[in-house]
N, C-alpha and C positions, 0 to 999 in steps of 0.2 A: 504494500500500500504506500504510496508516497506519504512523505511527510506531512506535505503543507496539502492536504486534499481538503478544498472549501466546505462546509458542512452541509451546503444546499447538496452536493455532488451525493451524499451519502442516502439522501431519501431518493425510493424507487420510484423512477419517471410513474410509476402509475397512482401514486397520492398526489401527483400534481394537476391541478386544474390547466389546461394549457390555456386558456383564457386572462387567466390572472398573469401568466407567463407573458404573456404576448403584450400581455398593459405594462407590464415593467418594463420588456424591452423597448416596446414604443415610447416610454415617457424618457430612456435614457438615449433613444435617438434624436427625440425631438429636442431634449437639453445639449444636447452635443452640437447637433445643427443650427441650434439658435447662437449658441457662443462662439459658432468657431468656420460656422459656414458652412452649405449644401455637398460642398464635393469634400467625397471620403479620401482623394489622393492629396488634398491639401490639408485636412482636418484628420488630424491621429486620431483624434479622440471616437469621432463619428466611423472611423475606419473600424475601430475596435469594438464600438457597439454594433456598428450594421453586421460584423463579423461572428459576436456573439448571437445575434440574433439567427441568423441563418444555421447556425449549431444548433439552433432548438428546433429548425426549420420552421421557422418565422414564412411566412408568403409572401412573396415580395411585392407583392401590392401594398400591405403593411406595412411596410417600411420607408416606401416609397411614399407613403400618406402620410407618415411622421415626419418625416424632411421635408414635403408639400406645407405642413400649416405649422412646422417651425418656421420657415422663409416667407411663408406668404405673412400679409399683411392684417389680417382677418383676426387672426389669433393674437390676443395679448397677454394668454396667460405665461405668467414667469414662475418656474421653478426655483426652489432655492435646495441646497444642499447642507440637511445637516448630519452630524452624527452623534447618537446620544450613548450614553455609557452606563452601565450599569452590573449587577451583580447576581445572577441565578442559583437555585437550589447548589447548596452546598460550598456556595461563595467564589464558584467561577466567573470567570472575565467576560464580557458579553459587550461587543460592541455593534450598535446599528445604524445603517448607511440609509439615509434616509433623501428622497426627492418628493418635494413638497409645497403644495400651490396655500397650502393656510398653515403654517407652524403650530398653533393654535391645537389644532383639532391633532396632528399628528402627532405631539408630545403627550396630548392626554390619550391618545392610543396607544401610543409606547410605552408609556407609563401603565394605561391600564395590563398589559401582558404582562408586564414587570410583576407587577403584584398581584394579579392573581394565578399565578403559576410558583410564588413561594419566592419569586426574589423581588431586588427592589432597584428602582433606576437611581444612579445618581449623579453627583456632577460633574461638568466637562475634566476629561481628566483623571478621574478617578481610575478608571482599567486602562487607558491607552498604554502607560509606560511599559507596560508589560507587553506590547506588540511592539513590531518593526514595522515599518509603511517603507515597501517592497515592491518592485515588479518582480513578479513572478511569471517563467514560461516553463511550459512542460513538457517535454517532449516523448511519445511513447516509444520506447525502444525497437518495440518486435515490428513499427510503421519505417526504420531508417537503416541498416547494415553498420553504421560508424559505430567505431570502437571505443571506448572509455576517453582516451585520453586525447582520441580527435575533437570529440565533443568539447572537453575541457578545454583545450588549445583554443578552439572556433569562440567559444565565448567567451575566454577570460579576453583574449585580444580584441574580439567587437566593446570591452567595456564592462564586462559584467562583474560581479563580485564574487562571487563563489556557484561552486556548481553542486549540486549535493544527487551521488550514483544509487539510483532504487535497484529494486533488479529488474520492473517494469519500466522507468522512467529516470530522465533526467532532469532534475530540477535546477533551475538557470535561478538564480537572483539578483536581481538591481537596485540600483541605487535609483529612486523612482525618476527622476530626470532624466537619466541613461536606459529605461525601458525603450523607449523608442530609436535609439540608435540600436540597441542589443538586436531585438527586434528582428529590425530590417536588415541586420549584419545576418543573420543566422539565415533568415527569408532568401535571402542572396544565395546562402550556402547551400537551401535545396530544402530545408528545412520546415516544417510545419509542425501544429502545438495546440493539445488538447486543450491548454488550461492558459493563457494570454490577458496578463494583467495584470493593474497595482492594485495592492494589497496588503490590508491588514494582515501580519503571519506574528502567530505567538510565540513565543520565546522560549518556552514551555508548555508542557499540556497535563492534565490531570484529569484522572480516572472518572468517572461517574457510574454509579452502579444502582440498582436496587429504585428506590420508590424518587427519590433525587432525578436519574436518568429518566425514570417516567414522566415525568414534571420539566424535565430542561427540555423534550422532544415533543410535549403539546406546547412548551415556547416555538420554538422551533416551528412548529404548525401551524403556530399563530401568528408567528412574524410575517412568514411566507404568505398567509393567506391578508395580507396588508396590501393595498395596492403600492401604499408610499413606500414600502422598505424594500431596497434595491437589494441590499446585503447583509448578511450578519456575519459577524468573526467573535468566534470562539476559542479559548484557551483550554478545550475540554474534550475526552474523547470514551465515546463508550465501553463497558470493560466485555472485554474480547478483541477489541482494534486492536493495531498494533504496526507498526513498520514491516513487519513481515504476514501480514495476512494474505 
């Protein structure tokens, strides 16, 4: 199992609504597009959302209608991006990425999950220290023939910072800045990647088990069934994971 595997990855594509799916990819097209501009070969950003969204097989009508009424003139709704922090059963780290048209109403959503699932939100700050803010690329092994230490070469020289060998996967990390140069170094080399992004990644992780683990994965359910939360990062992994699952 890779290390840094996101926690969205670990629930089965079939407790996902794809509808709820498709509204977060859209809301993080239409913010990408508004700030940075329609065309994905000028705008990273919007590159890496229209990218992720096609991985979930997004329709490309849908996406193309998100980059339509970010641009067009029609639309004034503005998203704001925040992230709030807080502390789940058993007192692990819980951070949520949030895209959001009334702050208002999404903090007291956030909050309510907080607390009724046995934890509690708190203030900016409180869990971040205990993450790194990373680009992360993944690369699956049994998709590319290179050998350990070609890999290694190829990205420490594009700029990256460390490379970390699964027996599935290589995990590439950056300095969030230099994601976009690593990126298109590696793109160049032939290279493609399951998992393409900055990101929160903990520093540590810790077990959860028993009636805790039951309580932190209807959070989990509950975050996800949020229109506004784009992401959650967690310092927490259930008992049985492991690096070597």
């Amino acid at each position: 199992m890779p290390k840094f595997k996101l926690f969205k990855d670990r629930k089965g594509k079939a407790d996902q609504a794809k509808n709820n799916k498709f509204v977060k990819l859209a809301r993080e097209i239409y913010v990408q597009a508004r700030s940075g501009g329609p065309s994905p070969e000028s705008n990273f950003g919007l590159k890496n959302a229209i990218a992720a969204a096609r991985a979930e097989q997004m329709p490309t009508e849908n996406i193309e209608r998100a980059i339509k009424r970010a641009t067009g003139n029609s639309d004034n709704v503005e998203y704001a991006e925040i992230m709030y922090e807080g502390y789940g059963p058993g007192g692990v780290a819980i951070m949520v990425r949030c895209l959001t048209d009334n702050r208002n109403r999404t903090a007291a959503d956030v909050r309510a999950v907080f607390n009724k699932r046995g934890g509690n939100m708190g203030e900016s700050g409180c869990v971040s220290y205990m993450f790194d803010h990373k680009g992360l690329l993944v690369i699956n092994r049994e998709d590319f023939g290179a050998d350990e230490d070609t890999v290694m070469m190829q990205a420490l020289e594009a700029g990256a910072e460390d490379v970390i060998v699964n027996e599935d996967s290589f995990e590439i990390l950056t300095h969030p800045h230099e994601f976009e140069q690593v990126k298109t170094a590696l793109e160049n080399e032939g290279y493609g990647f399951t998992e393409a992004g900055v990101r929160w990644l903990p520093q540590t992780m810790v077990k959860a088990e028993g009636e805790n683990a039951e309580k932190l994965m209807k959070m989990m359910d509950a975050f996800e069934d949020n229109d506004d939360v784009q992401d959650v990062y967690v310092n927490f992994e259930l008992e049985g994971d492991s690096d070597h699952d």
